[in-house]
C-alpha positions as CSV (number, residue, x, y, z in Angstrom):
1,X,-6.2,-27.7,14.3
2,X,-4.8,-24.3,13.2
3,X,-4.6,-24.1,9.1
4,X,-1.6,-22.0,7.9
5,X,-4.5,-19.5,6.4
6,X,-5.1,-18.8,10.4
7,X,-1.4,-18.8,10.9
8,X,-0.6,-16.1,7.9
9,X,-3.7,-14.0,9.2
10,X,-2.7,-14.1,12.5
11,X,1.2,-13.4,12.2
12,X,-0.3,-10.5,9.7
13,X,-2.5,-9.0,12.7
14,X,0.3,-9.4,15.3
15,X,2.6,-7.7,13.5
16,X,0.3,-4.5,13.7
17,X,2.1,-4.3,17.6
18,X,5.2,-4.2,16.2
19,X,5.0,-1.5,13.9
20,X,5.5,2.4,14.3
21,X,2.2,3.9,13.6
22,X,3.8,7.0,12.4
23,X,5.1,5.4,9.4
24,X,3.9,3.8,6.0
25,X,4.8,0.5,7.2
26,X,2.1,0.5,9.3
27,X,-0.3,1.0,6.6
28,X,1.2,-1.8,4.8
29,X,0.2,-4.0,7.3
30,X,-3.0,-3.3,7.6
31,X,-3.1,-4.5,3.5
32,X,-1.7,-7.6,4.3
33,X,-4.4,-8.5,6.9
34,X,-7.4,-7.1,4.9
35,X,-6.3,-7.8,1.0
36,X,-8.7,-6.5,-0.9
37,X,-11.1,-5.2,1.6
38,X,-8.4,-2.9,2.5
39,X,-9.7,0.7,2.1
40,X,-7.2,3.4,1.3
41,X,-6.7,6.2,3.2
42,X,-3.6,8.0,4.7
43,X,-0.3,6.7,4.1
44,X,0.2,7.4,7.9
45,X,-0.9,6.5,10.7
46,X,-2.4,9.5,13.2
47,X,-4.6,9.2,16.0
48,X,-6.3,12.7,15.0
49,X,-6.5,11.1,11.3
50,X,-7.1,7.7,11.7
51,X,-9.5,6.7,14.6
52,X,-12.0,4.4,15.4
53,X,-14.2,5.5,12.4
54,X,-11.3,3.9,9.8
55,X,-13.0,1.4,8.1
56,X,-9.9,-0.5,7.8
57,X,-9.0,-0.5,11.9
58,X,-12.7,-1.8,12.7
59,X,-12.9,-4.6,10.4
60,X,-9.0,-6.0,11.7
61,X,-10.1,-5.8,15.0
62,X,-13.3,-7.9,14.4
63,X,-11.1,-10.1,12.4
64,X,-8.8,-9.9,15.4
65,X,-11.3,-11.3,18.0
66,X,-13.2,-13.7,15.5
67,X,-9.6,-15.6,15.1
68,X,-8.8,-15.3,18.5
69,X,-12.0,-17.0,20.0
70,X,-11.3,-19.5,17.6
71,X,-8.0,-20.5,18.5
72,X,-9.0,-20.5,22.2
73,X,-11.1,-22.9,21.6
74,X,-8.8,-25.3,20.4
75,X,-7.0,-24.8,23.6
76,X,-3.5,-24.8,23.9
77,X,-1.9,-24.4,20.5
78,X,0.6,-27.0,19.6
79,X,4.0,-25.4,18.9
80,X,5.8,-22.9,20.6
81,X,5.6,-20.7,17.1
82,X,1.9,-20.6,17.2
83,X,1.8,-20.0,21.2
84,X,3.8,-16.6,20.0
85,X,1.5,-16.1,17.2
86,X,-1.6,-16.2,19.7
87,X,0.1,-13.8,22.1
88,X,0.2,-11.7,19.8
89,X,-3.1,-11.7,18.1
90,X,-4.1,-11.5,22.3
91,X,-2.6,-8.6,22.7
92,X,-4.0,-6.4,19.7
93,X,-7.2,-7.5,20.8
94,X,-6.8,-6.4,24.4
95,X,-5.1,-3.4,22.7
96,X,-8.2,-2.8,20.8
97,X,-10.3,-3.5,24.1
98,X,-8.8,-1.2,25.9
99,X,-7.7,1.5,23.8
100,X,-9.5,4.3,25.0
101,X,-8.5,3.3,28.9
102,X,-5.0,2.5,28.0
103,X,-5.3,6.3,25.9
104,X,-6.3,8.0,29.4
105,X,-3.7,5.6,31.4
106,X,-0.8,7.1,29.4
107,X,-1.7,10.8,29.2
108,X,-2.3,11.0,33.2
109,X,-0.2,12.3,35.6
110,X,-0.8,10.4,38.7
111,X,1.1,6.6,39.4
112,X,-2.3,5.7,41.2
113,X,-4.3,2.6,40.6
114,X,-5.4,2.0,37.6
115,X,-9.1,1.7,37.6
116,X,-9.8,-0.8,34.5
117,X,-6.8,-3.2,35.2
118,X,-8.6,-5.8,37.1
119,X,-11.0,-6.0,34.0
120,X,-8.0,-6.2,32.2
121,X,-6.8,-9.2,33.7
122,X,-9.9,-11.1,33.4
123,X,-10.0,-11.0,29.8
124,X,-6.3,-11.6,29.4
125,X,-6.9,-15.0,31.5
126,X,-9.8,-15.6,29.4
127,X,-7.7,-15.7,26.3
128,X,-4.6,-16.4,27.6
129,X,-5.5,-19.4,30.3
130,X,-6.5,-22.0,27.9
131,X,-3.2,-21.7,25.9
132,X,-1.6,-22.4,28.7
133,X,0.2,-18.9,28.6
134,X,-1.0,-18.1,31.9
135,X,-0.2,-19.4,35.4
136,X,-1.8,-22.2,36.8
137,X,-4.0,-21.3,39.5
138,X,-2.3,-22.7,42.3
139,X,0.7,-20.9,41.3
140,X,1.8,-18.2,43.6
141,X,2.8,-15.6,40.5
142,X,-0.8,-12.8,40.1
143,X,-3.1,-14.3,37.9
144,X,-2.3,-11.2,35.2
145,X,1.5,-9.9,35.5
146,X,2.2,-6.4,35.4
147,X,4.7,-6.8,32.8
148,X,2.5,-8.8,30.7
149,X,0.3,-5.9,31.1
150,X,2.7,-2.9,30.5
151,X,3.6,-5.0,27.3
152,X,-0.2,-4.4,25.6
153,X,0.5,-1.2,27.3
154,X,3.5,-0.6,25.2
155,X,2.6,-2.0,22.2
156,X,1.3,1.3,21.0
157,X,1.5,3.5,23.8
158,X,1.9,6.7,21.1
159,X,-1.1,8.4,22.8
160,X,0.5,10.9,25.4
161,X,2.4,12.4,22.4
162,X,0.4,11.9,18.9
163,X,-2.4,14.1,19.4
164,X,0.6,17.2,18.3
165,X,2.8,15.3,16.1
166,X,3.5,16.2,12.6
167,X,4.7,13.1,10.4
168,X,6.6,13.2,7.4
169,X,4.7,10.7,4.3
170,X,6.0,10.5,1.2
171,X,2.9,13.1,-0.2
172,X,3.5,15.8,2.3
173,X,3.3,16.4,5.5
174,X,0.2,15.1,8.5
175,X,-0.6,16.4,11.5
């Protein structure tokens, strides 16, 4: 069973692929998932600022995969609201996964293949399968859609441009 603390953390984590990384809002929802182990830093968000070595983005993605393993377990979750609550959480943890891939995928120049999808799709089923979000197996539809894919894509697919963006916070200005 899924207890409305999982629910709340969850809905607080999914809502990081909604928000515009450029602005405070962002950081504001990194607070609601961490409370007070939420370390402050910038009051944007910038990949040249605000990498992998933020405290803050390493512990929500461990929190991110801990409640996601969890709630696979249970199989599929009982209501359509927490099927879209999973989804989401699924999605910042492939995000998360595959950020330095999906960082390359967006700043290249070819349409070619792309090399880590098929990767991609196995840990998608692996979360996504026992929900029953997926598929069957006897279905004719790929057992990973493209736009299913393209959506993790494009839930923060800021890369191509961030690197030389200025954003305006409400101490100054970030590069």
């Amino acid at each position: 069973m899924i207890e409305q603390a999982q629910r709340s953390l969850a809905a607080a984590i999914g809502s990081l692929i909604y928000e515009n990384p450029f602005l405070p809002g962002r950081i504001d929802c990194e607070r609601a998932v961490l409370g007070e182990a939420f370390v402050p830093e910038r009051e944007v968000w910038s990949r040249g600022l605000h990498d992998a070595t933020n405290p803050n983005i390493t512990v929500i993605a461990e929190r991110a995969r801990d409640l996601a393993d969890r709630w696979r377990e249970l199989r599929r979750p009982a209501t359509e609201a927490d099927r879209n609550l999973y989804r989401d959480l699924v999605t910042y943890v492939l995000y998360d996964r595959y950020d330095d891939p999906l960082a390359a995928l967006a700043e290249r120049d070819s349409d070619g293949r792309v090399a880590f999808y098929d990767a991609f799709a196995v840990d998608a089923t692996h979360f996504l399968e026992p929900a029953g979000l997926m598929p069957s197996r006897t279905s004719s539809a790929p057992p990973f859609r493209q736009r299913d894919f393209a959506r993790t894509l494009g839930a923060r697919s800021f890369h191509a441009t961030s690197a030389g963006i200025s954003v305006r916070s409400t101490s100054g200005w970030a590069t």
